[in-house]
VOBA-1610 file (N, C-alpha, C; in pm, whole numbers, padded with zeros to 5 digits, always signed):
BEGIN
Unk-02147+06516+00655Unk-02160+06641+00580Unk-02122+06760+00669Unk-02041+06820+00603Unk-01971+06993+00710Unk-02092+07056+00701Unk-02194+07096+00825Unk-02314+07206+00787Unk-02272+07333+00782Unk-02125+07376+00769Unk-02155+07500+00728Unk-02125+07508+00558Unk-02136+07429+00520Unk-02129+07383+00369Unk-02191+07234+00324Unk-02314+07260+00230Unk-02416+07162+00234Unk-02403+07140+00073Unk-02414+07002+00030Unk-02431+06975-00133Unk-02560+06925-00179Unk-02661+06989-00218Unk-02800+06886-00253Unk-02747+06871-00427Unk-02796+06735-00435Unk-02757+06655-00613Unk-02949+06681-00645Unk-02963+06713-00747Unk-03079+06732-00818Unk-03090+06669-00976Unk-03045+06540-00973Unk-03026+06500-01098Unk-02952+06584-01166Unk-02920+06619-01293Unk-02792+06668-01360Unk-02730+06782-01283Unk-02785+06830-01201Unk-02702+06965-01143Unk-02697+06935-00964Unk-02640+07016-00913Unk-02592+07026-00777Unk-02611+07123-00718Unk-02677+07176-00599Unk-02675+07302-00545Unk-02579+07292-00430Unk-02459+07352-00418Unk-02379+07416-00285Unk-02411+07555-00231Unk-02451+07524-00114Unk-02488+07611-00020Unk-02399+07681+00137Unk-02312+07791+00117Unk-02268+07803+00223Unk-02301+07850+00343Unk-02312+07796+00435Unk-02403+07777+00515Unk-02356+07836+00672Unk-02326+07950+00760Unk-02299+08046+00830Unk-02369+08157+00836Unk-02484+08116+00880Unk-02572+08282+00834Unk-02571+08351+00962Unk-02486+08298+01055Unk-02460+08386+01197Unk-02341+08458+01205Unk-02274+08445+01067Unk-02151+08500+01038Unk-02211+08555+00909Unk-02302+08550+00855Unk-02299+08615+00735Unk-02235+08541+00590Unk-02228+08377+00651Unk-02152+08325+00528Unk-02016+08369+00528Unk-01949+08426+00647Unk-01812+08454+00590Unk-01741+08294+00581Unk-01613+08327+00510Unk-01541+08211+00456Unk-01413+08235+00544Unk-01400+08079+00619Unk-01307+08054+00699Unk-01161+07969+00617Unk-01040+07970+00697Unk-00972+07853+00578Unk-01010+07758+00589Unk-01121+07684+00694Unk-01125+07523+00650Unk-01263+07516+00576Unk-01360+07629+00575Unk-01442+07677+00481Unk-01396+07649+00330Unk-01292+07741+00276Unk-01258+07720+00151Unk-01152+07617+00151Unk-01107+07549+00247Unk-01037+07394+00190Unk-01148+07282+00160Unk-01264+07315+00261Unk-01381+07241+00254Unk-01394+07237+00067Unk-01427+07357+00019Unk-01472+07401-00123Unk-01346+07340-00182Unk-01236+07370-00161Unk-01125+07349-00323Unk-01152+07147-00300Unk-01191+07119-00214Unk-01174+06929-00215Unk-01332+06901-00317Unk-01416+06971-00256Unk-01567+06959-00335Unk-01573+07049-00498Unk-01474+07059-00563Unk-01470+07136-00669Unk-01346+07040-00753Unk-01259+06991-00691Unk-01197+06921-00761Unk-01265+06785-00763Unk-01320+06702-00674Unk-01418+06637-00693Unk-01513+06631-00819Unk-01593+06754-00829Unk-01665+06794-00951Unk-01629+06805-01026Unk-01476+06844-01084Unk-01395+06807-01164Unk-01373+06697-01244Unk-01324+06579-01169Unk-01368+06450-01213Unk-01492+06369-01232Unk-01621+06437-01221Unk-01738+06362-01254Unk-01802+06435-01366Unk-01830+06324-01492Unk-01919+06344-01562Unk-02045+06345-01576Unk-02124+06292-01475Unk-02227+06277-01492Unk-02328+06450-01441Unk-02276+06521-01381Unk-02310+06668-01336Unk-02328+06753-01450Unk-02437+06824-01493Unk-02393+06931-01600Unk-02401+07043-01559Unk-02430+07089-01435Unk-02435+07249-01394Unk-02433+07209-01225Unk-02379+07330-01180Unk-02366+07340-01012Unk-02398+07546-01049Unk-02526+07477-00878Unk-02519+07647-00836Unk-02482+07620-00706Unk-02393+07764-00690Unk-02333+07784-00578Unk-02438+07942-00525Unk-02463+07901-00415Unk-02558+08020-00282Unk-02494+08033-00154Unk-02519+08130-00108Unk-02551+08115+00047Unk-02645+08075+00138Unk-02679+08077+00275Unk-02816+08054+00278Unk-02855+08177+00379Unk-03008+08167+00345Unk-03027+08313+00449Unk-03060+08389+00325Unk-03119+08528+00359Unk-03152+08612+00292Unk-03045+08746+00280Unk-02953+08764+00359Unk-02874+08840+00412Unk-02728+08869+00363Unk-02697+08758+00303Unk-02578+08744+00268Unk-02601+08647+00158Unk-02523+08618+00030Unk-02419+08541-00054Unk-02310+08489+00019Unk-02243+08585+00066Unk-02098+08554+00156Unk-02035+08715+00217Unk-02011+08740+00330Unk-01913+08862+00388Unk-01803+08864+00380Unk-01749+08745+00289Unk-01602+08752+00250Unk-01505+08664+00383Unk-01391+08693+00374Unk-01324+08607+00464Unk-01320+08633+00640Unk-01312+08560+00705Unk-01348+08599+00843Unk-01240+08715+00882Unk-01295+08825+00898Unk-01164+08901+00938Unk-01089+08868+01079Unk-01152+08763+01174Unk-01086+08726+01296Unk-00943+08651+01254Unk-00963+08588+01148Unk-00840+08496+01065Unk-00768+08602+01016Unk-00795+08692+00929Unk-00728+08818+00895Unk-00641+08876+00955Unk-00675+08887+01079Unk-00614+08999+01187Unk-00485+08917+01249Unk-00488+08805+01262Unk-00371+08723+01304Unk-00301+08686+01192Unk-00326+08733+01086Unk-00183+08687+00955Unk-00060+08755+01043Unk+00028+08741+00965Unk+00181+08791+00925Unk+00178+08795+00777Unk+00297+08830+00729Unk+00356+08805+00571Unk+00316+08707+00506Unk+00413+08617+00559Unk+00422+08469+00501Unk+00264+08412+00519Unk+00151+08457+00663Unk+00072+08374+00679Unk-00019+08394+00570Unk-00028+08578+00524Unk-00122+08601+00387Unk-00086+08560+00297Unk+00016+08552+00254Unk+00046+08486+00084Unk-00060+08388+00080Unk-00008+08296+00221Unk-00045+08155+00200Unk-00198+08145+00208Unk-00271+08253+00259Unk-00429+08283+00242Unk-00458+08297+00124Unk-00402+08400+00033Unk-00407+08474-00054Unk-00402+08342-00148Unk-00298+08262-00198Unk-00276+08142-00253Unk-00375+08097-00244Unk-00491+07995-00125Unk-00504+07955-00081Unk-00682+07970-00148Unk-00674+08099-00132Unk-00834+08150-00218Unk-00813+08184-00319Unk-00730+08203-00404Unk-00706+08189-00537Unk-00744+08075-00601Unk-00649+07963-00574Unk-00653+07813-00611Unk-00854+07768-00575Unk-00876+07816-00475Unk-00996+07758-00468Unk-01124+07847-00548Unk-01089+08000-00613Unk-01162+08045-00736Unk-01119+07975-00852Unk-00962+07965-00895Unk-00903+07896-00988Unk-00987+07776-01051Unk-01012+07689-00872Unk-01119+07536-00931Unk-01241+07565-00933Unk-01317+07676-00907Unk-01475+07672-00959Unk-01455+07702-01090Unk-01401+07840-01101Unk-01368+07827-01284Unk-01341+07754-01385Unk-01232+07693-01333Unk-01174+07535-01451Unk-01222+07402-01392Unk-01351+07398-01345Unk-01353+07249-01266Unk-01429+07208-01403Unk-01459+07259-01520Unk-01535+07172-01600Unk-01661+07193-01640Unk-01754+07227-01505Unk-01863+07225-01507Unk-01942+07367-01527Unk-02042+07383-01573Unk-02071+07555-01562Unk-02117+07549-01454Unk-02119+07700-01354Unk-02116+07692-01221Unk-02220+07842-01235Unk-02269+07833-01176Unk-02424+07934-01180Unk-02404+08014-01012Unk-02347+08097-00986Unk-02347+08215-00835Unk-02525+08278-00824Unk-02626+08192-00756Unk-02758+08255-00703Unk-02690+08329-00561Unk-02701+08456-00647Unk-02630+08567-00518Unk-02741+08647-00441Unk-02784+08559-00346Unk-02900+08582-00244Unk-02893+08712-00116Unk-02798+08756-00140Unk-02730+08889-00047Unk-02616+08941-00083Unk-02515+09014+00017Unk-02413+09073-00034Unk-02317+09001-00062Unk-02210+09029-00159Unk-02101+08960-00228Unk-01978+09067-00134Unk-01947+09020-00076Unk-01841+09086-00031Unk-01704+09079+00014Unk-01546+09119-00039Unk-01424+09072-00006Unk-01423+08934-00092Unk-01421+08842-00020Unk-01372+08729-00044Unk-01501+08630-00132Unk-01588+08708-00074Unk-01737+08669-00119Unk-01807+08671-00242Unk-01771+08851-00305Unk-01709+08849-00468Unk-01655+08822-00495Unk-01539+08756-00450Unk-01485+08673-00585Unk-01485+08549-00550Unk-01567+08471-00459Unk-01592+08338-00512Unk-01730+08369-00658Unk-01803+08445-00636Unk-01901+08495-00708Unk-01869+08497-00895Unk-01749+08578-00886Unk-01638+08644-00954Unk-01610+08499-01055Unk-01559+08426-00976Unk-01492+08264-01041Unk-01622+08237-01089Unk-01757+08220-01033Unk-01871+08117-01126Unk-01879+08171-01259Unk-01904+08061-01379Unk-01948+08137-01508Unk-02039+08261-01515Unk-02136+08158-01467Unk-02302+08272-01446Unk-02325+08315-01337Unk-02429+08444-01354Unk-02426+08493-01215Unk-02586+08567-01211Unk-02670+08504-01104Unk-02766+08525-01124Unk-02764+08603-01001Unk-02854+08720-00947Unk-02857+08801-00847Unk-03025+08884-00816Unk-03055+08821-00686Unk-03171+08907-00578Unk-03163+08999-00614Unk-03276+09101-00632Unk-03305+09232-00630Unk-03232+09329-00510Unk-03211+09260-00408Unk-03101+09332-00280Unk-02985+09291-00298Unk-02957+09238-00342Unk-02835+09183-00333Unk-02754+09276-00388Unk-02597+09242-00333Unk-02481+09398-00382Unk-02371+09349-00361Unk-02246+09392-00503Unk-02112+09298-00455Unk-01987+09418-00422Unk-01902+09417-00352Unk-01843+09480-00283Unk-01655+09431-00300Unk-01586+09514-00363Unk-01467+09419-00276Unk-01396+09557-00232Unk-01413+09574-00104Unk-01375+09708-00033Unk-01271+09675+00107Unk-01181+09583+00037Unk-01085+09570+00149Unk-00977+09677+00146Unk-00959+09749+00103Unk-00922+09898+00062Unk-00918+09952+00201Unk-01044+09919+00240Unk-01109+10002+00390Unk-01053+09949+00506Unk-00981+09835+00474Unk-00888+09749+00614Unk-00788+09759+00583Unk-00698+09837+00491Unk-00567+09868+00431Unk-00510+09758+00345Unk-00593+09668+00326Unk-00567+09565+00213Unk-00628+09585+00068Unk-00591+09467-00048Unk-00639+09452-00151Unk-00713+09353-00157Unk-00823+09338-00255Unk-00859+09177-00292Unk-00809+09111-00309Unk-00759+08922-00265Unk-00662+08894-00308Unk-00713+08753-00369Unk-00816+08707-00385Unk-00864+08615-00471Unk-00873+08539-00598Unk-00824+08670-00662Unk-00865+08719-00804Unk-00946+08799-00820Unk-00995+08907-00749Unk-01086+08969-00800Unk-01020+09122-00796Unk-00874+09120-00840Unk-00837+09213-00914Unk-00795+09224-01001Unk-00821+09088-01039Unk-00813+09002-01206Unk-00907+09021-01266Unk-01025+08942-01225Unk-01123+08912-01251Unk-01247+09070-01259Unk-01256+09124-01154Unk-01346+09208-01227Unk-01298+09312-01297Unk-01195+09317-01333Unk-01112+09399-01412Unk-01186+09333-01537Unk-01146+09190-01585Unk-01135+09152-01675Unk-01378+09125-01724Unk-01436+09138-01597Unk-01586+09116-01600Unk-01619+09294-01644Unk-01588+09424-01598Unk-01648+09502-01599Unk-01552+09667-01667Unk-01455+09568-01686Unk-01343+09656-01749Unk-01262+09769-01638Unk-01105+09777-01673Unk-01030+09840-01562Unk-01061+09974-01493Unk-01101+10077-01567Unk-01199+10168-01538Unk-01250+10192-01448Unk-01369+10101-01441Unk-01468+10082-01339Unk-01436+09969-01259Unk-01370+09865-01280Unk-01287+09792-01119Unk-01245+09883-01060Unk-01174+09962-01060Unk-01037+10070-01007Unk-01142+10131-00949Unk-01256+10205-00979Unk-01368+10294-00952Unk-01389+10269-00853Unk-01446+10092-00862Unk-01506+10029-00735Unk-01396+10009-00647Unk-01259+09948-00666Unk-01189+09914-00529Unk-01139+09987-00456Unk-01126+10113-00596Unk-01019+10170-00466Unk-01083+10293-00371Unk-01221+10297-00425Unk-01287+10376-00255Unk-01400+10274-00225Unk-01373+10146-00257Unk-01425+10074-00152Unk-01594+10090-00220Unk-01625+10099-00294Unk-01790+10151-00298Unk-01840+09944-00307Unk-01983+09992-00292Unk-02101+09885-00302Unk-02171+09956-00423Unk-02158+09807-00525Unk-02254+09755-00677Unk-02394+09739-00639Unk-02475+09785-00664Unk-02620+09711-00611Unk-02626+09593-00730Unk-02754+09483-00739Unk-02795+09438-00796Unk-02794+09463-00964Unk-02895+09619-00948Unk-02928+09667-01073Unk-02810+09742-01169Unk-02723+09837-01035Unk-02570+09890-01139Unk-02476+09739-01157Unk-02506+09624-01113Unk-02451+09483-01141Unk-02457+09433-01292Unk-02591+09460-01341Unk-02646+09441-01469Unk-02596+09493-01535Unk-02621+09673-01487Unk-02586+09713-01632Unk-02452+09732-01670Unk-02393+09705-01535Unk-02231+09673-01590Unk-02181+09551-01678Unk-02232+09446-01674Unk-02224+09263-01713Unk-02190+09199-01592Unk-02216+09243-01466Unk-02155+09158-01355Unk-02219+09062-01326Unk-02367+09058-01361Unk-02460+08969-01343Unk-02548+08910-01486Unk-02562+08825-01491Unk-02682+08800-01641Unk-02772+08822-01579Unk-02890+08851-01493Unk-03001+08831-01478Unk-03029+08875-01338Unk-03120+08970-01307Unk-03153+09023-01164Unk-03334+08973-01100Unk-03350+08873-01015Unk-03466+08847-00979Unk-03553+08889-00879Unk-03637+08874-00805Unk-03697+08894-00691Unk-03631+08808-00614Unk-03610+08827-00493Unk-03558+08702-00392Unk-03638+08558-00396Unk-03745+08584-00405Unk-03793+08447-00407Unk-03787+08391-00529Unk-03742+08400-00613Unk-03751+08381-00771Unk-03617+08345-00785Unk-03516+08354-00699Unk-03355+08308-00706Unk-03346+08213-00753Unk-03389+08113-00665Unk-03366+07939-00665Unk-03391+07893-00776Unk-03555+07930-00804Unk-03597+07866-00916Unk-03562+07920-01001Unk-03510+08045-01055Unk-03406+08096-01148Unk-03308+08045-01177Unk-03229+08000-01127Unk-03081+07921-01140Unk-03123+07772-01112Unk-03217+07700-01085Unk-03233+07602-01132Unk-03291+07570-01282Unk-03385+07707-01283Unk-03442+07618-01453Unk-03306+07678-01549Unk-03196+07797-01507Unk-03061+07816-01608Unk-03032+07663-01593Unk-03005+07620-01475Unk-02926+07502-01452Unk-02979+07373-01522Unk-03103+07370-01532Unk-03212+07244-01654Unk-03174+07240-01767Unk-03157+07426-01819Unk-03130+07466-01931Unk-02979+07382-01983Unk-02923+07432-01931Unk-02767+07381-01935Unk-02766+07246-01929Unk-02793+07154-01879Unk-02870+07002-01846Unk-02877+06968-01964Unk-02975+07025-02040Unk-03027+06980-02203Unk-02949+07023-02304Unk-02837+07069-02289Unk-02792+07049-02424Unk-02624+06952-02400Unk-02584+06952-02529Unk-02500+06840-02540Unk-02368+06860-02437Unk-02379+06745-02341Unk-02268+06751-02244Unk-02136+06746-02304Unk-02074+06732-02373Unk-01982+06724-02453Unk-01914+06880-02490Unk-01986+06915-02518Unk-01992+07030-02647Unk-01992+07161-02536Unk-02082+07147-02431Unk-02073+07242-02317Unk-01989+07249-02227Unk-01906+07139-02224Unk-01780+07146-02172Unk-01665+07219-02259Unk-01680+07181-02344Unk-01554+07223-02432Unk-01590+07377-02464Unk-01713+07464-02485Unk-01749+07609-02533Unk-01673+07628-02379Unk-01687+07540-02272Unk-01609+07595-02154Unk-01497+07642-02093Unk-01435+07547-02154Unk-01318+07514-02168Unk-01268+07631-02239Unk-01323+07639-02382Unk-01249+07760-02424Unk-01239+07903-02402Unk-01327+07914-02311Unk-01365+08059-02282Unk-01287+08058-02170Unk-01301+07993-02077Unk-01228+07988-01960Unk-01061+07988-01973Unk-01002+07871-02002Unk-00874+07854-02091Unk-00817+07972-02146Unk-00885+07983-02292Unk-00880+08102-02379Unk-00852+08207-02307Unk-00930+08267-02190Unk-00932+08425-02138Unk-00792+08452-02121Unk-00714+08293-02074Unk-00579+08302-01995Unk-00468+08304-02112Unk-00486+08343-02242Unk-00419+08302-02351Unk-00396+08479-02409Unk-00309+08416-02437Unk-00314+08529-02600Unk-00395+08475-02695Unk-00467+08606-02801Unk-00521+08570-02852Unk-00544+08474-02949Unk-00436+08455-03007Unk-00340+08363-03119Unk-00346+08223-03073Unk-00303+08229-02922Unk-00329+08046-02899Unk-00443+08055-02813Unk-00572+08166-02796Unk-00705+08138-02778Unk-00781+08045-02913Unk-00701+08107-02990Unk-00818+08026-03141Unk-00723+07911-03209Unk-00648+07938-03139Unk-00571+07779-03189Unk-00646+07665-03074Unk-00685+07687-02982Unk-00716+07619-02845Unk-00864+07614-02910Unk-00967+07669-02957Unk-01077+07656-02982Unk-01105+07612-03104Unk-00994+07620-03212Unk-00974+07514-03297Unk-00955+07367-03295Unk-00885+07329-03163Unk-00854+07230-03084Unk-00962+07110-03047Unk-01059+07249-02948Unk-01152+07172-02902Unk-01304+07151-02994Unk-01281+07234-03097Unk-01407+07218-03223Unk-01379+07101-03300Unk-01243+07049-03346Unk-01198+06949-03391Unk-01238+06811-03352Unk-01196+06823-03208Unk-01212+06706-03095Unk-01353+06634-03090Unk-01474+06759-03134Unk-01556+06703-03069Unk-01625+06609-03231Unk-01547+06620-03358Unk-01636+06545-03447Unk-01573+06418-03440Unk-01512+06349-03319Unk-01497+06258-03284Unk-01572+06165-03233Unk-01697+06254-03201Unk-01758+06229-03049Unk-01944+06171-03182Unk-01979+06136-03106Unk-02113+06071-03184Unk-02244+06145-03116Unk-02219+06256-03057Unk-02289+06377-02985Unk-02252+06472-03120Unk-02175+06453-03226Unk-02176+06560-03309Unk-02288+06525-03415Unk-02284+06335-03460Unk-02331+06284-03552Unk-02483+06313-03507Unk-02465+06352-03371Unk-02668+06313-03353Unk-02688+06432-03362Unk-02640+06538-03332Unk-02690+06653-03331Unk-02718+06708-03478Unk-02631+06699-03569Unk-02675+06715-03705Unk-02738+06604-03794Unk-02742+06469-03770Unk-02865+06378-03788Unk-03004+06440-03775Unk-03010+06532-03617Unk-03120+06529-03590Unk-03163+06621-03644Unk-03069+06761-03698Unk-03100+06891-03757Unk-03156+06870-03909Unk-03090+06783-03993Unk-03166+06726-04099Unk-03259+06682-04078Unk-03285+06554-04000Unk-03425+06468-03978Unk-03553+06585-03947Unk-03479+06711-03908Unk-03583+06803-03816Unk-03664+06697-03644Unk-03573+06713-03603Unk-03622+06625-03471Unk-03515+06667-03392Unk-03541+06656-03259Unk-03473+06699-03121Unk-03396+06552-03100Unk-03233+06616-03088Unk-03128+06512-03054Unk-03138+06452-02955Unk-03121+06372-02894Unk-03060+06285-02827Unk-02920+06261-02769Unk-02874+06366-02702Unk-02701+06365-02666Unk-02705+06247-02572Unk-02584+06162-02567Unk-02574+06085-02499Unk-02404+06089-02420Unk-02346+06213-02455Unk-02245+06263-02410Unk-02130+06179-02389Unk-02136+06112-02573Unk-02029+06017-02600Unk-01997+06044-02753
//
């Protein structure tokens, strides 16, 4: 196991933990090659119904990418960074699974937008997301000049990147950057009982509402609802549809068996 990246399995869900709290959780490249191999992985397994992704430490979520790696790019060497953490937000987003960000400190650079890629996003009362590479004469290059454009509207991305400011926790909320703001100690077990939550309902069916939202965002609208027509179709195939409305008549709690 890489300890600066740890996987605990908890029956239906998974906690990943990045694990550098003498760096602040920053993300190195064999850091996020570590992640895009453990996400496509999760990709192919069914038996998982939720992953939360943390840092560890109280201090940090993540400080974003090591700027010691930064400082020695060239041209060609950032694309290939830039690529490089894209593809590996790309697979938390489309790996399948809903992916829950317990954002235990600051989100920052590279750090928001691994944050950025999880579905859900649960966040510490200190905690604050940042993408202020503005301030090193760069841009975000993750997606998270996609992405929180597309989480908090262009407006207020632009607001935040381009003088660099820090989101707290609470202006996190009331923007939609976060579903839910806790006490620090209340993190874990916050995004584990979302993560139970998610657990109990039909594995089938929670993939595919996934699928389409995720998918969909990348669509026009026209072949968003042709695509969610697609996957609503698909699933009265599945005998996770027959039980679920068996059980709504019978008045009794289904039984998914995520077949």
């Amino acid at each position: 196991m890489n300890v600066e990246l740890t996987i605990e399995e908890r029956g239906p869900f998974a906690r990943i933990t990045l694990n550098r709290t003498e760096k602040r959780n920053a993300l190195t490249r064999a850091l996020l090659e570590r992640l895009a191999k453990l996400f496509a992985q999760i990709s192919t397994r069914t038996d998982l119904r939720a992953v939360i992704l943390t840092g560890a430490g109280a201090e940090a979520f993540s400080a974003g990418t090591d700027i010691a790696e930064l400082a020695a790019l060239d041209e060609a060497g950032a694309r290939a960074a830039a690529e490089r953490g894209q593809a590996v937000c790309d697979l938390i987003e489309l790996c399948g699974v809903p992916v829950i960000a317990a954002v235990n400190g600051a989100a920052v650079g590279g750090g928001c937008e691994l944050a950025l890629a999880c579905h859900l996003r649960i966040a510490a009362s200190h905690a604050t997301f940042a993408l202020p590479e503005i301030k090193l004469g760069m841009i975000p290059a993750y997606g998270g000049t996609q992405r929180l454009a597309r989480a908090i509207g262009k407006g207020r991305a632009l607001a935040a990147m381009l003088a660099g400011d820090t989101i707290s926790a609470e202006e996190a909320l009331r923007l939609g950057l976060v579903n839910r703001v806790v006490a620090p100690e209340e993190l874990l077990p916050a995004a584990e009982a979302l993560a139970q939550t998610l657990a109990a309902q039909a594995p089938l069916a929670l993939r595919a509402c996934l699928a389409a939202v995720t998918r969909g965002a990348r669509l026009a609208l026209e072949d968003g609802l042709k695509l969610e027509a697609e996957l609503f179709s698909q699933l009265f195939n599945t005998e996770d549809v027959r039980e679920g409305t068996r059980a709504f008549l019978e008045k009794r709690a289904p039984v998914f068996r995520g077949q």
